[in-house]
TORBA-754821 format. One record per residue (C-alpha): residue in three letters; residue number from 1; x, y, z. Coordinates in steps of 0.5 Angstrom, whole numbers, plus 500, padded with zeros to 3 digits. Layout:
BEGIN
   residu   num    c1    c2    c3
      Ala   NUM     X     Y     Z
...
// end
This chain:
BEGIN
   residu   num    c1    c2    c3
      Unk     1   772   597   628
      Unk     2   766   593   629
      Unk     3   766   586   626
      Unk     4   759   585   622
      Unk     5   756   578   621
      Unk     6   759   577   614
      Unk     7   765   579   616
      Unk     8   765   573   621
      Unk     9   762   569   615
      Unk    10   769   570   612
      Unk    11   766   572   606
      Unk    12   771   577   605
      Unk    13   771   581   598
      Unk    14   776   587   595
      Unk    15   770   591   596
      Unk    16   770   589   604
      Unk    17   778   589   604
      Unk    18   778   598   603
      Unk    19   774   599   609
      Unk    20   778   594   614
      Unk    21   785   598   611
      Unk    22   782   605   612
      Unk    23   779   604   620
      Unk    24   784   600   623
      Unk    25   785   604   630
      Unk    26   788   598   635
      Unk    27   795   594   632
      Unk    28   792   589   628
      Unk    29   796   582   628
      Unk    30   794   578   621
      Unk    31   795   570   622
      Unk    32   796   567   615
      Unk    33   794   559   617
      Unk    34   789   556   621
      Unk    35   791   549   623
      Unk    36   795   547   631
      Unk    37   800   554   630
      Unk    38   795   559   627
      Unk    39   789   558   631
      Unk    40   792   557   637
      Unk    41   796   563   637
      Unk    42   790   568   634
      Unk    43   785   565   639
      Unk    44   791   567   645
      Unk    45   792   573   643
      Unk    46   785   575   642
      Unk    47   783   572   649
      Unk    48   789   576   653
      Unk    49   789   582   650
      Unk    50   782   584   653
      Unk    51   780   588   646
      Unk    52   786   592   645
      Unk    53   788   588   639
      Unk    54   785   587   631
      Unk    55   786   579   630
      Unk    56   785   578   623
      Unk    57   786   570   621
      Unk    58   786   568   614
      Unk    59   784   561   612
      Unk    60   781   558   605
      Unk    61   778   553   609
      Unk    62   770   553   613
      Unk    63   773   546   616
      Unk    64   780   544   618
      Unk    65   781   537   619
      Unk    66   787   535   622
      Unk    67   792   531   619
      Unk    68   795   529   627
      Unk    69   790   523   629
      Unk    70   788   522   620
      Unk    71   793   515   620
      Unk    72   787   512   626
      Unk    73   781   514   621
      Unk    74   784   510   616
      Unk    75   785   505   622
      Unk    76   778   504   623
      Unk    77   778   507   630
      Unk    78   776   514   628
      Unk    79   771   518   623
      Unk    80   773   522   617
      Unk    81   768   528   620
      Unk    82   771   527   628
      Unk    83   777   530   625
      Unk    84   773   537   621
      Unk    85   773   542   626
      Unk    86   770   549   625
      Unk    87   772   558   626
      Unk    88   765   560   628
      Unk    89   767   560   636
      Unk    90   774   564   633
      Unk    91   770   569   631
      Unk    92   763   569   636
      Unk    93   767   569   643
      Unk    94   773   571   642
      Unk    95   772   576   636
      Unk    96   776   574   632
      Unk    97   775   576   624
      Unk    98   776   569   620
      Unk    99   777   571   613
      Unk   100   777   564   609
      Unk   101   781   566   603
      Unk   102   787   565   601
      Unk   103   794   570   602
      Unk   104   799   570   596
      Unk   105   803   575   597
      Unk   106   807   579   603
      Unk   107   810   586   602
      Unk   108   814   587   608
      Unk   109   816   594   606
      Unk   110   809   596   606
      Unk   111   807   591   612
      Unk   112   800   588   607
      Unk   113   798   581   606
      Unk   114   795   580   599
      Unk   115   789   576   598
      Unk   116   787   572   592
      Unk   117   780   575   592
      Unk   118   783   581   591
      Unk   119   784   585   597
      Unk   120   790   587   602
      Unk   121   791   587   609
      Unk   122   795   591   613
      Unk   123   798   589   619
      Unk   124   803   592   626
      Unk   125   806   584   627
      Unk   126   804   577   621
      Unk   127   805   570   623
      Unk   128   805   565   619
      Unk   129   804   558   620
      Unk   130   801   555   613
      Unk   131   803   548   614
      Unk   132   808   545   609
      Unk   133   808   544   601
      Unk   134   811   539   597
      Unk   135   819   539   593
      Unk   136   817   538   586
      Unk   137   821   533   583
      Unk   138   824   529   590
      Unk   139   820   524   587
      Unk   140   821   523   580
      Unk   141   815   520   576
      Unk   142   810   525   581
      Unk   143   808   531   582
      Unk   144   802   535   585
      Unk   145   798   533   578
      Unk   146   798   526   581
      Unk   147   796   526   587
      Unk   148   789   524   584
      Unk   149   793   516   583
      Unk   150   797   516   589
      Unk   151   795   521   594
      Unk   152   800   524   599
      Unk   153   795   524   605
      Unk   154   800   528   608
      Unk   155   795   534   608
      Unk   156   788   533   614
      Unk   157   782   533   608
      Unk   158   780   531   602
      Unk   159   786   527   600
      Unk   160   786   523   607
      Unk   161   779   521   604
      Unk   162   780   519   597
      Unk   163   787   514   600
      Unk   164   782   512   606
      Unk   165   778   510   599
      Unk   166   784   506   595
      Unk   167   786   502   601
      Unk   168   778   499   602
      Unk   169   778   498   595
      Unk   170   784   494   594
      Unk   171   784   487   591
      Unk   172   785   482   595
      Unk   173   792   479   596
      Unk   174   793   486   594
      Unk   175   800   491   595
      Unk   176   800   497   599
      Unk   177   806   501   597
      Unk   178   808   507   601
      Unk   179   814   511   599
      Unk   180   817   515   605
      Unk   181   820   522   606
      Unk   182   827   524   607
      Unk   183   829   529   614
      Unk   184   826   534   615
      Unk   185   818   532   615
      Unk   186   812   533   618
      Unk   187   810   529   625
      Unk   188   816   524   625
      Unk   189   814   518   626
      Unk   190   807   519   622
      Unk   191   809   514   617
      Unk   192   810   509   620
      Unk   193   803   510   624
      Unk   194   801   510   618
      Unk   195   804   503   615
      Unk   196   801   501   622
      Unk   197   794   502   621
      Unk   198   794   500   614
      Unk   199   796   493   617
      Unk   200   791   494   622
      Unk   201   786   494   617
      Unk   202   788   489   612
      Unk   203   789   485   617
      Unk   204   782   485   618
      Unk   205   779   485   612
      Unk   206   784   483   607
      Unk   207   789   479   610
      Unk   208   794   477   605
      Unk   209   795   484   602
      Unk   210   802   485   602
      Unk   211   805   492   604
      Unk   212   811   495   601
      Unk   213   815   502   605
      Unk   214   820   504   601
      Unk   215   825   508   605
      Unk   216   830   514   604
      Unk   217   832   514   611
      Unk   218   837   509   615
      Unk   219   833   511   621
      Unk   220   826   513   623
      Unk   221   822   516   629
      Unk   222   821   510   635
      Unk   223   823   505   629
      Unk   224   825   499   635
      Unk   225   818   500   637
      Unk   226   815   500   630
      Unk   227   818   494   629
      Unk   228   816   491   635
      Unk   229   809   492   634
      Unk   230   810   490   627
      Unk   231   813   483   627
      Unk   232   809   482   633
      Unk   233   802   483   630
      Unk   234   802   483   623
      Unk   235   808   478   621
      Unk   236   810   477   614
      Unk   237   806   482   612
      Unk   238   810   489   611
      Unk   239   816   490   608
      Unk   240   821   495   608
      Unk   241   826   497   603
      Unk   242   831   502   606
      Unk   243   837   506   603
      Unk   244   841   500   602
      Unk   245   836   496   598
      Unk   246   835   501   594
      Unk   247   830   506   596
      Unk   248   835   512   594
      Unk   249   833   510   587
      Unk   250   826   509   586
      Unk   251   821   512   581
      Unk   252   814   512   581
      Unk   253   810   510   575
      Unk   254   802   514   576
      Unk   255   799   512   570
      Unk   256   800   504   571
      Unk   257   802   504   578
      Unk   258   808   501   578
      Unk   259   815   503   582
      Unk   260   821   502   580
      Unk   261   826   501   586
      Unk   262   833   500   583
      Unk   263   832   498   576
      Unk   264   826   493   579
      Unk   265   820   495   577
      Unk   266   814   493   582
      Unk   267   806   493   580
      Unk   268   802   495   586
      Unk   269   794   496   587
      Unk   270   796   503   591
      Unk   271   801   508   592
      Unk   272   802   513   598
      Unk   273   807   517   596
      Unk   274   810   522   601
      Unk   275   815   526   598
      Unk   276   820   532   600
      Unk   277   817   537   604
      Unk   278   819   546   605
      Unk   279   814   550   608
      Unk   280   808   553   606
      Unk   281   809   557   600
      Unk   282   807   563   603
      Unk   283   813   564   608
      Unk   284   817   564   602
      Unk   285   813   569   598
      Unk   286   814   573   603
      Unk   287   822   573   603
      Unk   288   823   569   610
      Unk   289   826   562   607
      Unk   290   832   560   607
      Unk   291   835   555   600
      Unk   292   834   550   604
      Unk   293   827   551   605
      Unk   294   825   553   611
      Unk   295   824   559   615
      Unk   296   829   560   621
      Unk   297   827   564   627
      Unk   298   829   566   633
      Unk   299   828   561   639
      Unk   300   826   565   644
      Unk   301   820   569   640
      Unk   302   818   564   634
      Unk   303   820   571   630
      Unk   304   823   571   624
      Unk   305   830   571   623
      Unk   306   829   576   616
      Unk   307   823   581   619
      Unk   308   822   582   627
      Unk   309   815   583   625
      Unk   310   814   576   622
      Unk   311   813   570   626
      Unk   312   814   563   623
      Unk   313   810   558   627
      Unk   314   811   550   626
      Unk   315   812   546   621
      Unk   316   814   552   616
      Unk   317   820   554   622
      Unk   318   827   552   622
      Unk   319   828   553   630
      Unk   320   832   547   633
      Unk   321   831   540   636
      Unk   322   823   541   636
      Unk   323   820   536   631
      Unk   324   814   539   626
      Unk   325   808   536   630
      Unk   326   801   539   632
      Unk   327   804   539   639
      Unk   328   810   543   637
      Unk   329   806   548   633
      Unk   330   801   549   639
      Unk   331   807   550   644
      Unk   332   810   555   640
      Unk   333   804   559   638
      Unk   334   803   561   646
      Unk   335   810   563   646
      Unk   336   809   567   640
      Unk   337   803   571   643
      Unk   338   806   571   649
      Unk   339   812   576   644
      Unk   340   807   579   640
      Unk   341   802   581   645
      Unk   342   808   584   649
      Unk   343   811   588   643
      Unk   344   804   592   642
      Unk   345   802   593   648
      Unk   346   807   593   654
      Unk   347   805   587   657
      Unk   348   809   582   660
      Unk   349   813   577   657
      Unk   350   815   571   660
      Unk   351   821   566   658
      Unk   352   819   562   652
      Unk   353   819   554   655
      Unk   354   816   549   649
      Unk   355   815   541   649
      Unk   356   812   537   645
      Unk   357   809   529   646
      Unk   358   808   525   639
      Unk   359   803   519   640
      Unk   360   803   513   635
      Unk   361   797   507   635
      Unk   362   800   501   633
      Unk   363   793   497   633
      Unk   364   788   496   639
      Unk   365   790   499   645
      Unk   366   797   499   643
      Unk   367   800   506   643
      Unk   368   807   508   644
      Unk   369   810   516   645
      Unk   370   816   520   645
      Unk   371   816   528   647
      Unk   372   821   532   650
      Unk   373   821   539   653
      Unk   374   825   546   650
      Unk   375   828   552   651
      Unk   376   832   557   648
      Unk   377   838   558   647
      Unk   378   842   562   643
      Unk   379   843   558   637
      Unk   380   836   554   636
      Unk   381   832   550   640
      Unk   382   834   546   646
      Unk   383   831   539   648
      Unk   384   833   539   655
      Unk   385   829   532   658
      Unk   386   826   527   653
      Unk   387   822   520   654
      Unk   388   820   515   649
      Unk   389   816   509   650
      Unk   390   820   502   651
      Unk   391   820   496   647
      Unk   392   816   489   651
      Unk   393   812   495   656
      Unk   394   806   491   658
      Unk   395   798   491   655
      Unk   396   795   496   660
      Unk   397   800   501   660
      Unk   398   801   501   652
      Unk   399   793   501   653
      Unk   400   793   508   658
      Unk   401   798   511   653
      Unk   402   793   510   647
      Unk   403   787   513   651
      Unk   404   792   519   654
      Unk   405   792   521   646
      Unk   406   785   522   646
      Unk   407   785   526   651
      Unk   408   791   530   648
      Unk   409   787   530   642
      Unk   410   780   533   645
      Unk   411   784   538   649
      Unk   412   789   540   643
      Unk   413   783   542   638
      Unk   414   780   545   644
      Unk   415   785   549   645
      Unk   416   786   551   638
      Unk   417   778   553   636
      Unk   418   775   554   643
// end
């Protein structure tokens, strides 16, 4: 099937769909997502397949701004338009049929994709990597209706922009508030990055703003490190209120923009809430989620444990010791294509090895990390060999792990978009 320019536009309608469904004659492998899981694994599987596959991504976004490295734009040290990246080399180089719609339904029977639009796809293997969606009512007084009065931000995009605007516009003297997630959640130690460069940037332009985290968790990702950059940079400044003060009580009040922490109730000038997290809706239309709200997979492969024609990638899969970052998604895609491409085609199929690195900046030139390497096991995935960054590590070497995430940034997303 030759793929023509509107095709390659994306402008996919029901009338284009019919043609697509009565000439497929190579597998197809229809990729629903394409952020760090989905573009990576459509680009690997079209780059190695030599022609002999039909990859078709379906993504409702023309640009996809990452939600990994948003937390320095709101810092000041990056743009909103550096995180924006585009399909059109997907498509041109390496062929792939982008289709920028949005999949609402799976009939694993007759192997199709259903799209808004109208149309369907058929398919020989799906992967999904949607990302994550919200748990209604985890926070009670929010809801997705309120995420206009405090943004979640937890999704690259629009969301990030309007929190980036609330944060300049406080008053001065003023209170940021952040409510955490409880476990399992996207990009680990995100939050607390967060909170790091909303103190960077008060500091420098609103220095007696005050922050507030209100914290379901006993623990959080490389906490003593945070801790250490916290007191040691923006003393006085952030609070945390953990589940032994109350944060397991809380309700957010969006119209007057008060919190209500065990009975207390508190006025704030910006709410970031980030509440419970299940994978992309999506994976559970489509019958591979568990109660929980997660899609189990096998460790070796990424494919589901409820269809082995369906893959689940990133922060949608419940594999194991892997955390939800962009790292991990990328790393399991490549194992998956690597599955896929030897189910249609006979190619070899290597061991699965994952890893992931997670990078924070705390303010200028001090970052820190954590990571491990992975491998399968007959239960989940396995940390075989972890690091972590130390606490009271000098300037120059915290400066060199900051400068060793933009590089990992440059390569992630080219690696994902070509």
């Amino acid at each position: 099937m030759r793929l023509n320019r509107r095709l390659f536009l994306g402008t996919l309608t029901a009338s284009v769909t019919a043609p697509m469904v009565m000439a497929q004659s190579r597998p197809r492998v229809v990729v629903v997502g394409g952020g760090a899981g989905g573009a990576t694994v459509a680009r690997y599987l079209a780059k190695d397949s030599d022609g002999t596959l039909d990859i078709v991504l379906i993504e409702p976004s023309r640009t996809y701004y990452t939600c990994f490295f948003s937390n320095l734009y709101l810092g000041g040290f990056r743009t909103f338009e550096s995180l924006g990246h585009t399909y059109g080399k997907l498509a041109s180089e390496y062929g792939i049929n982008v289709v920028h719609d949005y999949a609402v339904g799976v009939d694993r029977d007759a192997k199709t994709v259903a799209l808004a639009s109208g149309g369907s796809l058929p398919y020989d293997r799906l992967v999904l990597s949607p990302g994550i969606d919200f748990v209604e009512g985890s926070v009670p007084g929010w809801s997705i209706a309120s995420q206009n009065a405090m943004p979640h931000a937890y999704k690259g995009g629009s969301q990030t922009q309007l929190l980036h605007a609330q944060l300049t516009a406080m008053p001065e003297g003023g209170t940021f508030a952040m409510v955490a997630p409880p476990n399992p959640y996207r990009c680990p130690p995100g939050p607390y990055e967060r909170i790091s460069m909303v103190a960077h940037h008060l500091k420098n332009n609103n220095p007696t703003a005050k922050i507030l985290l209100i914290d379901p968790k006993e623990k959080f990702s490389k906490q003593g490190l945070f801790e250490e950059g916290w007191g040691k940079h923006f003393a006085g400044m952030i609070t945390r209120i953990g589940p032994d003060m109350g944060a397991g009580a809380i309700e957010v009040r969006p119209d007057t923009m008060e919190i209500v922490v065990d009975g207390e109730v508190e006025k704030v000038d910006v709410c970031n809430v980030i509440p419970a997290q299940r994978a992309g809706n999506i994976a559970a239309l489509a019958g591979v989620t568990t109660e929980g709200g997660w899609a189990p997979v096998h460790p070796d492969s990424m494919a589901s444990k409820a269809d082995e024609n369906i893959y689940v990638l990133g922060d949608s899969s419940a594999q194991g010791d892997m955390p939800k970052s962009g790292f991990s998604a990328n790393s399991q895609a490549k194992v998956a294509a690597n599955h896929i491409r030897g189910a249609l085609t006979g190619s070899r199929v290597f061991p699965a090895k994952y890893s992931n690195t997670c990078w924070s900046l705390i303010t200028t030139d001090d970052g820190v990390k954590v990571g491990a390497s992975y491998e399968p096991t007959a239960e989940k995935i396995a940390s075989v060999e972890s690091f972590v960054s130390q606490t009271g590590e000098d300037a120059a070497l915290r400066k060199t792990t900051y400068e060793e995430s933009i590089g990992w940034y440059s390569g992630i997303t080219a690696d994902m978009f070509g």
